[in-house]
C-alpha positions in Angstrom: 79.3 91.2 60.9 82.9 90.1 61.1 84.3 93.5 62.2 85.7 96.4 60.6 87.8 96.3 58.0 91.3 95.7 58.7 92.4 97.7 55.7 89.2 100.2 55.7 89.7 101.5 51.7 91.3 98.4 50.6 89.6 95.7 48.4 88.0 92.9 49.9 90.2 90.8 48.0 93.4 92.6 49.5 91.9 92.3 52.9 91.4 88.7 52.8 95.4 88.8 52.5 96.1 90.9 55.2 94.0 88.7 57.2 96.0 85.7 56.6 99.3 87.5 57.4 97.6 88.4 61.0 96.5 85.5 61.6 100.0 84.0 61.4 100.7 86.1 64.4 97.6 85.4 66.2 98.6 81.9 65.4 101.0 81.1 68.3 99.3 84.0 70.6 95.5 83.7 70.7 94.3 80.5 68.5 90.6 81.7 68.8 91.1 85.0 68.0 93.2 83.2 64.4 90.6 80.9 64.0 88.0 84.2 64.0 90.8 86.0 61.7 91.0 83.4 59.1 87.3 82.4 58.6 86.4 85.9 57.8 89.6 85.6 55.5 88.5 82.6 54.2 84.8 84.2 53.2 86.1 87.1 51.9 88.4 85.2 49.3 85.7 83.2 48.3 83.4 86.2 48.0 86.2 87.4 45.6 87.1 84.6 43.8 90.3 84.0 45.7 90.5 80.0 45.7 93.6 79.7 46.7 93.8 82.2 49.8 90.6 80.4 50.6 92.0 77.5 50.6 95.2 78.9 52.5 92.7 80.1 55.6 90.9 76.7 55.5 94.4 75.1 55.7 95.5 77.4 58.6 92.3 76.4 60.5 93.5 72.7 59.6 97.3 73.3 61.7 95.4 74.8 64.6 92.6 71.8 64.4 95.7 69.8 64.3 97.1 71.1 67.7 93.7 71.2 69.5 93.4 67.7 68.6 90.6 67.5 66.2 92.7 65.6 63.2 90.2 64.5 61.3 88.9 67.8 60.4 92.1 68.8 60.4 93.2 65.9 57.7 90.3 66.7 56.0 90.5 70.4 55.8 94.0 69.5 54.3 92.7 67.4 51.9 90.5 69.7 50.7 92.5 72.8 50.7 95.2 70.4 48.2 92.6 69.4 45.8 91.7 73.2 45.5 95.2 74.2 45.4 96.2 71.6 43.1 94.0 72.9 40.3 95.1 76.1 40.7 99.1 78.0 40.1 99.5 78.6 43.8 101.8 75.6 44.6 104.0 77.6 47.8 100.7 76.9 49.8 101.0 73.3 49.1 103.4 73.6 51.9 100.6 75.1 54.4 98.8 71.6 53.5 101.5 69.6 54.2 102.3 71.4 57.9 99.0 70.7 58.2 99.0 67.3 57.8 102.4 66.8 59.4 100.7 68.6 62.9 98.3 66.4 62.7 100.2 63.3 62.3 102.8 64.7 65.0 99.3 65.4 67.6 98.2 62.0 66.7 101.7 60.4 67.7 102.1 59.6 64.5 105.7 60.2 64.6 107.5 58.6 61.2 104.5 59.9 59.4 104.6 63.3 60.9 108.2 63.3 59.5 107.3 62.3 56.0 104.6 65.0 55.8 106.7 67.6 57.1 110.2 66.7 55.5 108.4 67.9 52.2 108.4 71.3 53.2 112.2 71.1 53.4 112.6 69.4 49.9 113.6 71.6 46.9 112.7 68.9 44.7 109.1 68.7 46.2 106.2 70.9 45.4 105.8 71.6 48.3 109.3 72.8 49.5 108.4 76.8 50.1 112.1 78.7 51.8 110.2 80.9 54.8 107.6 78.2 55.6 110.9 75.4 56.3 111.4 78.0 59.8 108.0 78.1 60.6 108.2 74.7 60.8 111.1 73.6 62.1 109.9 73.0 65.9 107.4 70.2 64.6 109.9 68.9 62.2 112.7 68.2 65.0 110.0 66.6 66.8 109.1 64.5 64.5 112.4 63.5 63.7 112.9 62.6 67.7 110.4 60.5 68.2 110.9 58.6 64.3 115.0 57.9 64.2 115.4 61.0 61.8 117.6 62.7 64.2 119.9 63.2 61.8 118.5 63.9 58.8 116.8 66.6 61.0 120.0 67.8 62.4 121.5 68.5 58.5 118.0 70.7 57.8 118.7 72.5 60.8 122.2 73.6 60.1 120.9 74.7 56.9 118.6 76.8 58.6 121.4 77.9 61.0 123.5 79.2 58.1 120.7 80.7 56.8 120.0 82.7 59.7 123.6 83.6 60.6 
């Protein structure tokens, strides 16, 4: 199978959790070892019932699609994963969609767009906005904002981020 359990006497349903959150570390370190890390995430929340983590490991597959390149899965991975998340209560991943979409745009060299997408995650108004995924982020978001004339606009979120952290 996938491996042993990462939390052996846990719930499968708790597991596809904990999967997710090591994944995010994975993330920046090892992309094949988080792509392997979130599908069996993703089968385990479905397996359970889980839609919305489900959805949250198909939309973390989506970012690192996005950086390797392959936007259209990514875009539609994204899609997907909103229309699932959408009919459910878990609105803070709507922010996972739109990093998605924004890396994609952004590995596309679809700048403005890019910004759009990501500038969402930064907007309390938006349901989207989510407080620890704005850091996450950030990176993409000031490049975005380089290559689009949002240099300011980026430099206020930053200094937000800056008080934030200080």
């Amino acid at each position: 199978g996938d491996g042993p359990p990462i939390l052996p006497s846990a719930p499968a349903g708790t597991e596809a959790r904990a999967l997710l959150d090591r994944h995010l570390s994975a993330f920046l370190l090892d992309a094949r070892r988080a792509l392997q890390l979130s599908g069996r995430a993703e089968r385990l929340a479905e397996e359970t019932g889980q839609k919305d983590l489900a959805a949250a490991a198909r939309l973390a597959n989506a970012t690192i699609d996005a950086y390797r390149g392959e936007i259209d899965v990514a875009e539609r991975l994204a899609a997907d994963s909103e229309k699932t998340l959408l009919s459910t209560i878990a609105n803070p991943q709507l922010a996972m969609v739109q990093w998605a979409r924004g890396a994609a745009a952004l590995a596309a060299g679809r700048y403005d767009e890019a910004w759009q997408q990501l500038a969402r995650i930064f907007d309390p108004a938006d349901h989207a906005y989510h407080p620890h995924v704005r850091s996450w982020v950030l990176v993409d978001l000031v490049e975005a904002a380089a290559h689009s004339g949002h240099e300011g606009e980026a430099r206020v979120l930053v200094q937000e981020l800056e008080s934030i952290a200080a």
